[in-house]
Every structure is written in C-alpha cells, then in structure tokens.
C-alpha positions in Angstrom: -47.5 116.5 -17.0 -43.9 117.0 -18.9 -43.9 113.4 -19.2 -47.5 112.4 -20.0 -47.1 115.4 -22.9 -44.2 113.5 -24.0 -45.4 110.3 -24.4 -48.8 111.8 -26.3 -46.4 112.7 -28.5 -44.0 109.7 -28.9 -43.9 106.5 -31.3 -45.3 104.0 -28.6 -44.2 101.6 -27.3 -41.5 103.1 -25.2 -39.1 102.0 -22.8 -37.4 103.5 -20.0 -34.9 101.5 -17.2 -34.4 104.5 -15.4 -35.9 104.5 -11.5 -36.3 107.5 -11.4 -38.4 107.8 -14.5 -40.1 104.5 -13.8 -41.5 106.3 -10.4 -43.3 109.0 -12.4 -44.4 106.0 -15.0 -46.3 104.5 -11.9 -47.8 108.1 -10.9 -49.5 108.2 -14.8 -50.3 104.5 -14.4 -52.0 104.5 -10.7 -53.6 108.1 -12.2 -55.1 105.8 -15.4 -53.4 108.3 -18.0 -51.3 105.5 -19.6 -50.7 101.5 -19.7 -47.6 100.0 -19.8 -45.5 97.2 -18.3 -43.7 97.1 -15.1 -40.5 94.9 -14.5 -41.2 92.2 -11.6 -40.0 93.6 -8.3 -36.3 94.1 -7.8 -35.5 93.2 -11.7 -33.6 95.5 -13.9 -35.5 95.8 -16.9 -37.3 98.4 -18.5 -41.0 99.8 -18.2 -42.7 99.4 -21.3 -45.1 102.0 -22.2 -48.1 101.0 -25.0 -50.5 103.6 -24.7 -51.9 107.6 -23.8 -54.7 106.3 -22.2 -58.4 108.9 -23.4 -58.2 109.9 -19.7 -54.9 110.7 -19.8 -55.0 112.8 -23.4 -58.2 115.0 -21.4 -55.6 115.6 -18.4 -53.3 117.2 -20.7 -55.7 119.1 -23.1 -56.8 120.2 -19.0 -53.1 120.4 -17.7 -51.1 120.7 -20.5 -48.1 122.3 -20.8 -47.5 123.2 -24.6 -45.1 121.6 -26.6 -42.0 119.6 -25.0 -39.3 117.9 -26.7 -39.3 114.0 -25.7 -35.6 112.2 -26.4 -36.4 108.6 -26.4 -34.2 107.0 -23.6 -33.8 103.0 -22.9 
C-alpha cells in the first residue's frame, strides 16, 4: 500500500526500470488499482505508470497508510 500511496500522490506518468519495483507494479496492476505499461518480456525498459485507478484510490482511503514520501526513481 506504500507504493499505491505514493503514486496517489505523484505527478503521473512515472517510470520505474527497477525489477524489483516493477514486481509490486504488476501486484497494483493484476489488483486493478493502477494502469501503466509494461516492457515486452525480457526488455530493459521501464514501467510506465499513467494512472491511480478509482478502485485503487478506495483501497487506500480502506488500507491506507498516512502520508509517505515518494522519490521519483527511473
């Protein structure tokens, strides 16, 4: 929910080229709480984020964590 609460909160679109972060992108994708743009299998490029999706901004108003601090990382 860190992340979701991050992105509510970031100037979209976002991108991110890290695996690691690209595997919790796909959890909020699969989950419907964003959309964004996955790299073709096996390329190195980054996941573009567009949107909090209204399912995804009730999830955190639900889950929510309070405020986090979101550094923008490419």
């Amino acid at each position: 929910m860190d992340l979701l609460q991050a992105l509510a909160h970031a100037e979209l679109p976002v991108e991110f080229v890290d695996d690691v972060m690209q595997e919790e992108l796909r959890i909020l994708h699969d989950a419907g709480y964003i959309i964004c743009e996955f790299p073709p299998t096996g390329a190195h490029q980054p996941t573009r984020i567009h949107r909090v999706t209204a399912p995804g901004r009730r999830a955190l108003r639900h889950f929510g964590s309070g405020a986090t601090v979101f550094a923008q990382t490419a």
